[in-house]
OpenMM code with the backbone's topology and positions (N, CA, C; nanometers):
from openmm import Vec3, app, unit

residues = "UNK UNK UNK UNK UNK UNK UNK UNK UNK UNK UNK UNK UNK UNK UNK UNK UNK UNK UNK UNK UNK UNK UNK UNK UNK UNK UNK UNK UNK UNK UNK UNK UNK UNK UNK UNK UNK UNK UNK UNK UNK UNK UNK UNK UNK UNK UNK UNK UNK UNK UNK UNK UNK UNK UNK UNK UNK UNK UNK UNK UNK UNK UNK UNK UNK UNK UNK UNK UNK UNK UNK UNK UNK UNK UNK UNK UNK UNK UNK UNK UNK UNK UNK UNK UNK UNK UNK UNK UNK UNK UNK UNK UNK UNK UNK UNK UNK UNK UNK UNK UNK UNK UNK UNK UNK UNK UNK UNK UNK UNK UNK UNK UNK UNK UNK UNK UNK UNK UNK UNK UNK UNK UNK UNK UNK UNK UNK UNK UNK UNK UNK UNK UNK UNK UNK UNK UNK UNK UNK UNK UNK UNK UNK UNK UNK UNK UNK UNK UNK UNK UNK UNK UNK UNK UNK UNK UNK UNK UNK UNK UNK UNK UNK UNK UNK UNK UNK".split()
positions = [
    Vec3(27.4215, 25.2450, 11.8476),
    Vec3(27.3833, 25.2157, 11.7106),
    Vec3(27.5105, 25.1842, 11.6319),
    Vec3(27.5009, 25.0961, 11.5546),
    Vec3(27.6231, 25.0319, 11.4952),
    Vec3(27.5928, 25.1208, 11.3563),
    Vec3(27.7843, 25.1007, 11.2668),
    Vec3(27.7828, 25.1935, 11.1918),
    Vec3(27.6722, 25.0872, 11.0231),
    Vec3(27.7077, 24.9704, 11.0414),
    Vec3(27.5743, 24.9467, 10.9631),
    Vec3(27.4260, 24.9734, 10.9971),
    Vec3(27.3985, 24.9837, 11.0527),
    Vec3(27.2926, 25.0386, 11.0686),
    Vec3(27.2669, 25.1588, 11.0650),
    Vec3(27.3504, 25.2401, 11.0645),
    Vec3(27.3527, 25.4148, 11.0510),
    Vec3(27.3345, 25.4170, 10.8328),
    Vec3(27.4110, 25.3044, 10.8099),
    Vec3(27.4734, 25.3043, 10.6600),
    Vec3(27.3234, 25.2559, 10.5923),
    Vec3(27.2020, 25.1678, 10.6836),
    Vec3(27.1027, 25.1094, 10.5875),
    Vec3(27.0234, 25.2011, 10.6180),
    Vec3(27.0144, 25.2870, 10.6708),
    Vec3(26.8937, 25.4454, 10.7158),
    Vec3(26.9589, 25.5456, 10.6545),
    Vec3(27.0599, 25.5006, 10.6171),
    Vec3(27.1015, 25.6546, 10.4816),
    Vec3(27.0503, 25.5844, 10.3080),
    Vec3(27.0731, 25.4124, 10.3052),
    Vec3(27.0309, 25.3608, 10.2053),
    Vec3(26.9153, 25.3951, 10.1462),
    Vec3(26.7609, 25.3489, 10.2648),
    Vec3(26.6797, 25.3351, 10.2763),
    Vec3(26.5789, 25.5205, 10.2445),
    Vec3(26.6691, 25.5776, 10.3187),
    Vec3(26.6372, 25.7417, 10.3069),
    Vec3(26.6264, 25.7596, 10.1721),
    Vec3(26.7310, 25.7185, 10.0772),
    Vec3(26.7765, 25.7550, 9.9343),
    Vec3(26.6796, 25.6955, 9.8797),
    Vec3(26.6444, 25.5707, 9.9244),
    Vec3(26.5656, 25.4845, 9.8210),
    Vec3(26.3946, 25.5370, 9.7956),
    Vec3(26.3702, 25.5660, 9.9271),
    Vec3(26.2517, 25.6460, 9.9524),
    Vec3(26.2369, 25.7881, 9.8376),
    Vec3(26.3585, 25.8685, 9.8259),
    Vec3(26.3458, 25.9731, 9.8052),
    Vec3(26.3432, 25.9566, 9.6744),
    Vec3(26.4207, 25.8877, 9.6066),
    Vec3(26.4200, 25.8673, 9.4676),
    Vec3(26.2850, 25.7833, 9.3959),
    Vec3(26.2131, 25.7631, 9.4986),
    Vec3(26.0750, 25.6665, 9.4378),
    Vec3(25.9358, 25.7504, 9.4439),
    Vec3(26.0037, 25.8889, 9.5318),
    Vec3(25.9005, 25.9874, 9.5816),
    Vec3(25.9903, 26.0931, 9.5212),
    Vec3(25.9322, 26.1628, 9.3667),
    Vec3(26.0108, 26.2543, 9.3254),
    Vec3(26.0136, 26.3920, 9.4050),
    Vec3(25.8478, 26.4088, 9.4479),
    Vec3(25.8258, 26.4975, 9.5417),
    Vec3(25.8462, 26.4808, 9.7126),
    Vec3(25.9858, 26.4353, 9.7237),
    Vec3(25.9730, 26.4089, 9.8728),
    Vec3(26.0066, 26.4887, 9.9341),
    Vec3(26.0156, 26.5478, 10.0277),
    Vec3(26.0908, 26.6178, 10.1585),
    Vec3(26.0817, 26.6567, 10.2468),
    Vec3(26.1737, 26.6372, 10.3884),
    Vec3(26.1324, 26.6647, 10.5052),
    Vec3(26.0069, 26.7598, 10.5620),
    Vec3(25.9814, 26.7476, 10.6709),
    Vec3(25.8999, 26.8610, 10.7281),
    Vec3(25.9291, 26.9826, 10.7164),
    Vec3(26.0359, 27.0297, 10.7391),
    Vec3(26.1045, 27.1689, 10.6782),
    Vec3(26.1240, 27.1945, 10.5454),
    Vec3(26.1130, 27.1129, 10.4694),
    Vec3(26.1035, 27.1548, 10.3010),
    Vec3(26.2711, 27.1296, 10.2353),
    Vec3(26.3411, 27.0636, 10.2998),
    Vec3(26.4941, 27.1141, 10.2576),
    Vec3(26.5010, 26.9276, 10.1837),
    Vec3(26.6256, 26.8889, 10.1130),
    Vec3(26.6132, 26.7890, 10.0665),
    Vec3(26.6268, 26.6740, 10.1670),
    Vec3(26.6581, 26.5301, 10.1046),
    Vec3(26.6922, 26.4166, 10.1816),
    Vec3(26.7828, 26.4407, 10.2515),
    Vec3(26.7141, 26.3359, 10.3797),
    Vec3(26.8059, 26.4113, 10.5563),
    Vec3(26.6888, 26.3478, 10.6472),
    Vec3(26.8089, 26.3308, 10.7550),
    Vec3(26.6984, 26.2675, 10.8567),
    Vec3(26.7795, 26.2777, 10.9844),
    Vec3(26.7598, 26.2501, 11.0845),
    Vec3(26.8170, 26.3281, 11.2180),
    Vec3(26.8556, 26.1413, 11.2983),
    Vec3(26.9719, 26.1640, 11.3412),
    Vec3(26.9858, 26.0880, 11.4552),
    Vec3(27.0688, 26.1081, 11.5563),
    Vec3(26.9515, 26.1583, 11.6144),
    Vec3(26.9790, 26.2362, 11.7722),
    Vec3(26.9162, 26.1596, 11.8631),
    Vec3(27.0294, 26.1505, 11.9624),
    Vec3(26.9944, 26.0683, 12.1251),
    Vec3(26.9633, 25.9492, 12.0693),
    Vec3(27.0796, 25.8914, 11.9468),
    Vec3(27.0739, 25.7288, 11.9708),
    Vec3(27.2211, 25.6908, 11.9873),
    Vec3(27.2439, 25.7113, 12.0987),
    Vec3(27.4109, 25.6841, 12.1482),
    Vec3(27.5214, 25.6084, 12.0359),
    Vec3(27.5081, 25.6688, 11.9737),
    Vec3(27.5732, 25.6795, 11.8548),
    Vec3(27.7544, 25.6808, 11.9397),
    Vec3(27.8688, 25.5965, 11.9069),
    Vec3(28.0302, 25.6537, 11.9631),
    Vec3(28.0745, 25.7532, 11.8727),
    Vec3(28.0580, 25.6788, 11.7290),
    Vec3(28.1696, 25.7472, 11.5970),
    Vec3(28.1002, 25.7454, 11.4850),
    Vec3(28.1462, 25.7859, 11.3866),
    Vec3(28.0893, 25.7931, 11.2443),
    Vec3(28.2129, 25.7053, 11.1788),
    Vec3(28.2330, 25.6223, 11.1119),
    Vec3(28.3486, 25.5741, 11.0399),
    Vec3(28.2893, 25.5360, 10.9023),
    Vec3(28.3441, 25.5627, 10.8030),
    Vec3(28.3168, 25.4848, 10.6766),
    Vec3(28.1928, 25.4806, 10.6223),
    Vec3(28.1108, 25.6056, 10.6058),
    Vec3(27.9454, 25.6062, 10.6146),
    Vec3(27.9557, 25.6159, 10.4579),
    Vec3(27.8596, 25.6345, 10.3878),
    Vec3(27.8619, 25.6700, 10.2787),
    Vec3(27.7130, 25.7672, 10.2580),
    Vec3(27.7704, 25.8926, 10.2934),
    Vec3(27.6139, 25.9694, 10.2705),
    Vec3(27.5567, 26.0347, 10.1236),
    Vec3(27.5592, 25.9306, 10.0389),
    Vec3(27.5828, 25.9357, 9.9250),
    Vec3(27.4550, 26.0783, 9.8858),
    Vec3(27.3109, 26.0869, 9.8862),
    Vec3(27.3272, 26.1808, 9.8005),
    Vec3(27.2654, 26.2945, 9.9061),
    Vec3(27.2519, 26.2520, 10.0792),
    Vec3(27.1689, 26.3342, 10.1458),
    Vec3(27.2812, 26.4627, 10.1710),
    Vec3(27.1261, 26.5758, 10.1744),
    Vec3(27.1751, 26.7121, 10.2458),
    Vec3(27.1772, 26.7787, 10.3821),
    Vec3(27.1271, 26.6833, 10.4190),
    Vec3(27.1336, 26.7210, 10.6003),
    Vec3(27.1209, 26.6003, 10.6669),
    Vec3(27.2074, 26.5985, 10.7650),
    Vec3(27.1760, 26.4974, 10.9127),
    Vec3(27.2545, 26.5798, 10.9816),
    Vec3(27.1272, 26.4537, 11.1152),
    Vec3(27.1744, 26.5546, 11.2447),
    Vec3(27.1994, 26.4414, 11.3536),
    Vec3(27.3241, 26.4192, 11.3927),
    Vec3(27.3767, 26.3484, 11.4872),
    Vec3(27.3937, 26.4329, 11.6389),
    Vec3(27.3046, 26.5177, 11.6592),
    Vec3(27.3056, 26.5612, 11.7879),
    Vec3(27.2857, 26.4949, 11.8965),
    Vec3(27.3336, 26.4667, 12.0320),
    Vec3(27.3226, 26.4514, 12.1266),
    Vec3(27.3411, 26.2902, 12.1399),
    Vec3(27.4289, 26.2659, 12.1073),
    Vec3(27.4899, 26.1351, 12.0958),
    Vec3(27.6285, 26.1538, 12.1728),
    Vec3(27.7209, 26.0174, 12.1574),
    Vec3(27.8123, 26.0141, 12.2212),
    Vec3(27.9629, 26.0176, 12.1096),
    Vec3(27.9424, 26.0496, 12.0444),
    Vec3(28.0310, 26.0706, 11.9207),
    Vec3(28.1556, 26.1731, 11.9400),
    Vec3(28.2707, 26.0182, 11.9703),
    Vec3(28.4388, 26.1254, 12.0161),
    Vec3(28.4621, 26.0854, 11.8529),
    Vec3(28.4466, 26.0513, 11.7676),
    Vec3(28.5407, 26.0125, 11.6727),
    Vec3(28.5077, 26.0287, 11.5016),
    Vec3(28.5339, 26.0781, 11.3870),
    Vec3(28.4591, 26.0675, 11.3263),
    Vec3(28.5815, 26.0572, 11.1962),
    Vec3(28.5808, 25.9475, 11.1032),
    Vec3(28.6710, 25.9207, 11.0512),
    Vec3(28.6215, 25.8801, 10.8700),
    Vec3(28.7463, 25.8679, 10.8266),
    Vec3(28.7074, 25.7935, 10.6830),
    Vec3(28.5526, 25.8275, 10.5597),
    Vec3(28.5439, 25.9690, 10.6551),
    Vec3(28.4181, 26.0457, 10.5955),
    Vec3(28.3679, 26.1314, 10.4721),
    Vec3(28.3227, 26.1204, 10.3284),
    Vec3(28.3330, 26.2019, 10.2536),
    Vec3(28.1284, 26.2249, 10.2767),
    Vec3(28.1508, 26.3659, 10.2859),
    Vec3(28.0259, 26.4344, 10.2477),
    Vec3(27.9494, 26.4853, 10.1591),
    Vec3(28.0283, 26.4080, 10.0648),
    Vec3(28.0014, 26.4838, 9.9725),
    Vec3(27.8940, 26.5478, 9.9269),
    Vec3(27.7956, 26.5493, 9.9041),
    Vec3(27.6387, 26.7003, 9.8935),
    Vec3(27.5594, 26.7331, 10.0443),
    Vec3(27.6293, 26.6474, 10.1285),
    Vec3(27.5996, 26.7347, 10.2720),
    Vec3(27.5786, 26.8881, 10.2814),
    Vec3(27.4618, 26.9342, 10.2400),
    Vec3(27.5117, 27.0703, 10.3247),
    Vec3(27.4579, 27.1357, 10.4556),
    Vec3(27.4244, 27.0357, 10.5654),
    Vec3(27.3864, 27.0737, 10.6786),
    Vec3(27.4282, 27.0122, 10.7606),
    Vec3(27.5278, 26.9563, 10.8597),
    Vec3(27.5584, 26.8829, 10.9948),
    Vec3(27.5224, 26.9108, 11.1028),
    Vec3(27.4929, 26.8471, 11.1967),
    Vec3(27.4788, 26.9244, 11.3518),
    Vec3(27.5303, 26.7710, 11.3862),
    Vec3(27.6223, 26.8341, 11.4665),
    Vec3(27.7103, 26.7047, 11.5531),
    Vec3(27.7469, 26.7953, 11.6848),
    Vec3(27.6393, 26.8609, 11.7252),
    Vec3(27.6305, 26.9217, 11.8651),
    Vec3(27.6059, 26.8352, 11.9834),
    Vec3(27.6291, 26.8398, 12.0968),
    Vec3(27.6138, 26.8126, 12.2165),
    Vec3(27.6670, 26.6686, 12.1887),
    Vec3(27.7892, 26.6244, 12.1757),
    Vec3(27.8848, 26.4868, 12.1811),
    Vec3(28.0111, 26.5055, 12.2459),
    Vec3(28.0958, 26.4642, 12.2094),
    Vec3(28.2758, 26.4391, 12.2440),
    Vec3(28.3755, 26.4767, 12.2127),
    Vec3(28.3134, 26.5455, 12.0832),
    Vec3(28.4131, 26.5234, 11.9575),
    Vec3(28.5349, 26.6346, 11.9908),
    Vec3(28.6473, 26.5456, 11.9758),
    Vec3(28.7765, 26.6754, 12.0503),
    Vec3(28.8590, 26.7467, 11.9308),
    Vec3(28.8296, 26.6611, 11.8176),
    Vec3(28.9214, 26.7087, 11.7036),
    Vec3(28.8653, 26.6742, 11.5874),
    Vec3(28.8632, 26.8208, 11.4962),
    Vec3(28.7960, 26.8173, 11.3744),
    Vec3(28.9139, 26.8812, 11.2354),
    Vec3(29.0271, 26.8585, 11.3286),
    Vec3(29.1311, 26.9011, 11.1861),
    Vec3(29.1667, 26.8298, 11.0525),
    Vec3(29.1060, 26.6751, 11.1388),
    Vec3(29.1489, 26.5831, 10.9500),
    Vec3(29.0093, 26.5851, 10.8811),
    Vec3(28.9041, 26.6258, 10.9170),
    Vec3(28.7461, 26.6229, 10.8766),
    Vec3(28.7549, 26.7697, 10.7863),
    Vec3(28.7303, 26.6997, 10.5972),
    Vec3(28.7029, 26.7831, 10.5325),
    Vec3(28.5903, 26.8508, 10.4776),
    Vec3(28.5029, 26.9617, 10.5386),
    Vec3(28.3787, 26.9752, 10.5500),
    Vec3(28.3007, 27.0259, 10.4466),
    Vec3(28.3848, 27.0449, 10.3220),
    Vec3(28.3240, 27.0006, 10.1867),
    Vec3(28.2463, 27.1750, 10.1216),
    Vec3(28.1426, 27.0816, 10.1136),
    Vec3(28.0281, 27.1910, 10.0857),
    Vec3(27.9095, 27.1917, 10.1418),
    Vec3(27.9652, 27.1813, 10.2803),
    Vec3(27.8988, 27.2205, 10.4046),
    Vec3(27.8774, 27.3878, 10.4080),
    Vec3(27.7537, 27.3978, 10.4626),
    Vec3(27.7304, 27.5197, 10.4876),
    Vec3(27.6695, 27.5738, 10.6156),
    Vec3(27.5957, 27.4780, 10.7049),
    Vec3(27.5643, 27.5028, 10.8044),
    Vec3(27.5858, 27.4287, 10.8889),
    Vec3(27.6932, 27.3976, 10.9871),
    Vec3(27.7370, 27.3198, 11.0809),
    Vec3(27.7328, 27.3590, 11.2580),
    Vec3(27.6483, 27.3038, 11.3131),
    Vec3(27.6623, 27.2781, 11.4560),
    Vec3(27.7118, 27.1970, 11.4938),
    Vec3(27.8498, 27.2612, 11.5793),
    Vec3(27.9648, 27.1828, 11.6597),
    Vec3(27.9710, 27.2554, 11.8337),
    Vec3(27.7958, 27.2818, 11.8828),
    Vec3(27.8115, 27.3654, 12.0460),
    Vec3(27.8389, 27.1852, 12.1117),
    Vec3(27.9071, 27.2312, 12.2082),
    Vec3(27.9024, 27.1429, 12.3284),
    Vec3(28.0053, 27.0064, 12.3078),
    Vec3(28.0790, 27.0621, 12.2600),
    Vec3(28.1578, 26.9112, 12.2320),
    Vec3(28.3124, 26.9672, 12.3310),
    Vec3(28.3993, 26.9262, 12.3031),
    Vec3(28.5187, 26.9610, 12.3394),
    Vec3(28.6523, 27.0286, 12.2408),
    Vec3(28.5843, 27.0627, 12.1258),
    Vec3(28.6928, 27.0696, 12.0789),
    Vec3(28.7302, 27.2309, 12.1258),
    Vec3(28.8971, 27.2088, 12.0443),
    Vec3(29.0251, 27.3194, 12.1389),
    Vec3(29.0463, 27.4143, 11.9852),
    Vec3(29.0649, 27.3059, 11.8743),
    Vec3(29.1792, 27.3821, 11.7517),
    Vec3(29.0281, 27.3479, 11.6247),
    Vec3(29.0404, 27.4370, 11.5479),
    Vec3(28.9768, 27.4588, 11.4073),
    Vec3(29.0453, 27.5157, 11.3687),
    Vec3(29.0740, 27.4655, 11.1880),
    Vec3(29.1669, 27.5415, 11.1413),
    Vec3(29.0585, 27.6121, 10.9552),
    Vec3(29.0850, 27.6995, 10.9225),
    Vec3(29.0434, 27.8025, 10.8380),
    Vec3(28.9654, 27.6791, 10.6824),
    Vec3(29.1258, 27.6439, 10.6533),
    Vec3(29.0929, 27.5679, 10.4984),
    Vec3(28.9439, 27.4440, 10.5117),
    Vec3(28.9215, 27.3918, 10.6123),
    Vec3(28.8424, 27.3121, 10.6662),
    Vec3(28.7196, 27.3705, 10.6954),
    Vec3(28.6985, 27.4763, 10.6782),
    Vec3(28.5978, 27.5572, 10.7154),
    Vec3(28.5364, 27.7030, 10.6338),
    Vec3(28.5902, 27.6893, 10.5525),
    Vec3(28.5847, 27.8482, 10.4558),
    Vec3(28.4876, 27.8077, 10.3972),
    Vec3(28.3895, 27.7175, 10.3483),
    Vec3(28.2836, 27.7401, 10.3037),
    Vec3(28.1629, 27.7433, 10.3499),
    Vec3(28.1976, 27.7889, 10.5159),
    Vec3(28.0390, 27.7831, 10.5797),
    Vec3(27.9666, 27.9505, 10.5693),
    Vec3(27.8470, 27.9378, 10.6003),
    Vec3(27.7682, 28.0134, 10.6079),
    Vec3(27.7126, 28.0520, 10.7301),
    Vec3(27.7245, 27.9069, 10.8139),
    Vec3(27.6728, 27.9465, 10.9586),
    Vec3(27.7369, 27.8496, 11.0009),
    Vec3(27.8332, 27.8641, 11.1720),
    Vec3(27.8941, 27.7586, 11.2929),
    Vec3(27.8451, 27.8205, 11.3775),
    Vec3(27.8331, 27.7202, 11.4779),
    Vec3(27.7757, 27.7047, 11.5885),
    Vec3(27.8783, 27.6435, 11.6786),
    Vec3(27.9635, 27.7363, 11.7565),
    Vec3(28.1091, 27.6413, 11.8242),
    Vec3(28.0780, 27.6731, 11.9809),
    Vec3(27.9635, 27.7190, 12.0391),
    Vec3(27.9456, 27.7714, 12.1721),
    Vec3(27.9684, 27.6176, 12.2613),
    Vec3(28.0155, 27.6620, 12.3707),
    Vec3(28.0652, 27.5301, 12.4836),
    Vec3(28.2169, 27.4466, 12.4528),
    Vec3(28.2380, 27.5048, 12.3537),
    Vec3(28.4040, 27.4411, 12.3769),
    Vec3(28.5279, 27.5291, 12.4055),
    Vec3(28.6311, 27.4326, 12.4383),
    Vec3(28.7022, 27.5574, 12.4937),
    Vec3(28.7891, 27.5458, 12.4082),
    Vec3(28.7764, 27.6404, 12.2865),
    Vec3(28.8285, 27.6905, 12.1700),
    Vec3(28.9734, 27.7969, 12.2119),
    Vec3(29.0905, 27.6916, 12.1140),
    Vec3(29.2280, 27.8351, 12.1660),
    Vec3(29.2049, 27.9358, 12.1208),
    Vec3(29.3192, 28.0437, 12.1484),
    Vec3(29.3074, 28.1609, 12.0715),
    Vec3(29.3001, 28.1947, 11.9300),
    Vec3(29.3948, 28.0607, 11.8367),
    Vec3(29.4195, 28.0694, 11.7498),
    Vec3(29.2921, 28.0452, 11.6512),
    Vec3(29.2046, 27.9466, 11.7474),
    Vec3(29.0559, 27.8993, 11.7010),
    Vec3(28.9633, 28.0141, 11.6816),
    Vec3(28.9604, 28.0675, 11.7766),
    Vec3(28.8880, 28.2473, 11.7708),
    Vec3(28.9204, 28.3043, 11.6549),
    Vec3(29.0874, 28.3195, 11.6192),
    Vec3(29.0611, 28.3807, 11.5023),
    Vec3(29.0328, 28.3515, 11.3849),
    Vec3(29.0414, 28.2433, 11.3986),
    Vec3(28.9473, 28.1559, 11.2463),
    Vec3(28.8316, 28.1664, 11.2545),
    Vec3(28.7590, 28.1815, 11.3932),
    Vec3(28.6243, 28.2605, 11.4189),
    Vec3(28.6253, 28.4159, 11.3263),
    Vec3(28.7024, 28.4794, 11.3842),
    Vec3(28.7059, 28.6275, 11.3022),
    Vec3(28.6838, 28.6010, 11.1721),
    Vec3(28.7809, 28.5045, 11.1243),
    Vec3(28.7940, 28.5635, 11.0090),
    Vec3(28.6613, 28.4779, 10.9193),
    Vec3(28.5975, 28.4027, 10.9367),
    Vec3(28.4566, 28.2922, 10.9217),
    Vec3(28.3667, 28.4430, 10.8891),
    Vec3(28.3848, 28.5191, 11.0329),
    Vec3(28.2832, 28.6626, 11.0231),
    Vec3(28.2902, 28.7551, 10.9215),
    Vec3(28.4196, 28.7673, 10.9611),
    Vec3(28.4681, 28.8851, 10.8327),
    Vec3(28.4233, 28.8174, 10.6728),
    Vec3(28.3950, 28.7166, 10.6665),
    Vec3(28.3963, 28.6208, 10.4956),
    Vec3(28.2272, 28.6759, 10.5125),
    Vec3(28.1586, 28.7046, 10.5883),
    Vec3(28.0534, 28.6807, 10.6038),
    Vec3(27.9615, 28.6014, 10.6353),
    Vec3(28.0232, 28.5006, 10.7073),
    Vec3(27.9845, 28.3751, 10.7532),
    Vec3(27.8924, 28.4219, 10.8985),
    Vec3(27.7706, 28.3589, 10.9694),
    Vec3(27.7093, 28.4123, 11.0991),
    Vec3(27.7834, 28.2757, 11.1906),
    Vec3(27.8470, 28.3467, 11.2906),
    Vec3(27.9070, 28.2757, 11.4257),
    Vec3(27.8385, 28.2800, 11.5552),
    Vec3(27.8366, 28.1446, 11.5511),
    Vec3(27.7585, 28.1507, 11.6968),
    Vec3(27.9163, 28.0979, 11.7793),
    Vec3(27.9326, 28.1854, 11.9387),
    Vec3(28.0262, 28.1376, 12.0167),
    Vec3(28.0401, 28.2037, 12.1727),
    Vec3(28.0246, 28.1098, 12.2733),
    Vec3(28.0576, 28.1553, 12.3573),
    Vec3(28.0928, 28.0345, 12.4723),
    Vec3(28.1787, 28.0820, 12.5466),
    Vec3(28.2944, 27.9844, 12.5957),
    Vec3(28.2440, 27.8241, 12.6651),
    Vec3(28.3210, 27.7958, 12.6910),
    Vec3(28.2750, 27.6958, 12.7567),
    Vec3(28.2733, 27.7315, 12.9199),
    Vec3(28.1861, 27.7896, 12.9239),
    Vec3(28.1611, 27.8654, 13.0801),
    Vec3(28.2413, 27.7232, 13.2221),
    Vec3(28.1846, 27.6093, 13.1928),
    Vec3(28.2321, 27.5254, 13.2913),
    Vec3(28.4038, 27.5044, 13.3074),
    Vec3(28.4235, 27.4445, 13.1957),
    Vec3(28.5805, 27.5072, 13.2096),
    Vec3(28.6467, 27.6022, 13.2417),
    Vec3(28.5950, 27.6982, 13.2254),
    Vec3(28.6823, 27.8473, 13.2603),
    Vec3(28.6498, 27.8941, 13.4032),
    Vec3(28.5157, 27.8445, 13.4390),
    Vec3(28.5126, 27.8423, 13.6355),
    Vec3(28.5963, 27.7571, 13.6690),
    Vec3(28.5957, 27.6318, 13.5844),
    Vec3(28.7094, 27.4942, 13.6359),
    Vec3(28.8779, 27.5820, 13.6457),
    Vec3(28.8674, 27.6367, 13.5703),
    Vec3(29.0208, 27.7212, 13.5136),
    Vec3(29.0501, 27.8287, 13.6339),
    Vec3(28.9346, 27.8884, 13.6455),
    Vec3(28.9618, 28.0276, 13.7337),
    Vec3(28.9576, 27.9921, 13.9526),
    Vec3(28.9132, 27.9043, 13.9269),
    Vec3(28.8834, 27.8330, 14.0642),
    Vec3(29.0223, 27.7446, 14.1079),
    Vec3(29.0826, 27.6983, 14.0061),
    Vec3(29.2397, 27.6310, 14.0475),
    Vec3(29.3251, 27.7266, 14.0214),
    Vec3(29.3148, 27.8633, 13.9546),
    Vec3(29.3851, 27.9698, 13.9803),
    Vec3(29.3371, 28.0689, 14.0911),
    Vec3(29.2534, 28.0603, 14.1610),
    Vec3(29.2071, 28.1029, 14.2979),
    Vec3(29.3035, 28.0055, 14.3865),
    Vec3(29.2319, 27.8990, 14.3779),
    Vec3(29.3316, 27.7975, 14.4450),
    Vec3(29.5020, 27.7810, 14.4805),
    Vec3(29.5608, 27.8189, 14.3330),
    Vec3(29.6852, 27.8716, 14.3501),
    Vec3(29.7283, 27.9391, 14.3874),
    Vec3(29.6551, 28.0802, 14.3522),
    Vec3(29.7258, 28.2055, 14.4509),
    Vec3(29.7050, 28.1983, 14.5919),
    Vec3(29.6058, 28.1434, 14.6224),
    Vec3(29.6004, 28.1627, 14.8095),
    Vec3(29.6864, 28.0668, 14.8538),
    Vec3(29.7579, 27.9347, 14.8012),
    Vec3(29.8545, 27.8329, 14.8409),
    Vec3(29.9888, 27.8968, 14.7978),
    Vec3(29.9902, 27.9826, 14.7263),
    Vec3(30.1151, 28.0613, 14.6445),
    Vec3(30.1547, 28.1775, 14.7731),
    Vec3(30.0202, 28.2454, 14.8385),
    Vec3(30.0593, 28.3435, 14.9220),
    Vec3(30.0742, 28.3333, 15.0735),
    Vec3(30.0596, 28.1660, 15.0906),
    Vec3(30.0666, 28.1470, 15.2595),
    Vec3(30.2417, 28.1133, 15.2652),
] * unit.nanometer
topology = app.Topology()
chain = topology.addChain("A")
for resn in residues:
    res = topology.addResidue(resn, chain)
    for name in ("N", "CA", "C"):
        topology.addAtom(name, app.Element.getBySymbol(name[0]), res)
């Protein structure tokens, strides 16, 4: 899906919503609409001018650039590519799913206004964990747990090593 076409289904969403004072999703929450499993690469240059949720799940999305969110407050950009979310300013976001992607580093200022992450399946450093802690400690709910495939990938070439290390 090309990024105009991502840009005339956020148009079109708005235009709907503003002509339907009473509009809103099936779940009751405001303008928002999901695009999941349309092989989506990147997000560049969108303009999500007045929606509060999308969901780019399960797409192929390594890249996501030139982005203001501004009244976003729901993302799910779960199950994609995405390896790095340190220049992505996540606003007044509050509920973000980021399971299954790759990323390593999250850093605090980029993230202090959530309420709920979802970081399970990546293989998050140490330093990432504790920006986990401290998300908890704010009172924020964390979802996290490792990226199980990597860390068999990890522990299996350190099997590997020691028995080539001890012949």
């Amino acid at each position: 899906m090309e990024q105009t076409e991502i840009q005339e289904i956020i148009d079109d969403t708005m235009k709907e919503f503003y002509e339907y004072e009473e509009y809103e999703d099936c779940e009751g929450k405001g303008p928002g609409f999901s695009l999941s499993f349309k092989h989506i690469n990147s997000i560049d240059k969108i303009d999500f001018k007045e929606l509060e949720w999308i969901h780019f799940d399960s797409n192929k999305i390594k890249n996501i650039n030139n982005i203001d969110f501004k009244k976003l407050l729901e993302l799910d950009l779960s199950d994609n590519e995405i390896e790095n979310i340190d220049n992505i300013d996540f606003k007044n976001i509050n509920w973000l799913r980021l399971d299954n992607n790759n990323i390593e580093n999250i850093n605090y200022e980029n993230l202090s206004k959530l309420k709920f992450i979802a970081l399970s399946g990546n293989p998050l450093s140490q330093s990432s964990l504790d920006v986990l802690e401290m998300l908890k400690g704010k009172g924020a709910e964390v979802y996290f747990e490792p990226n199980e495939k990597k860390e068999e990938k990890n522990s299996m070439f350190s099997r590997l090593f020691d028995k080539i290390g001890k012949k």
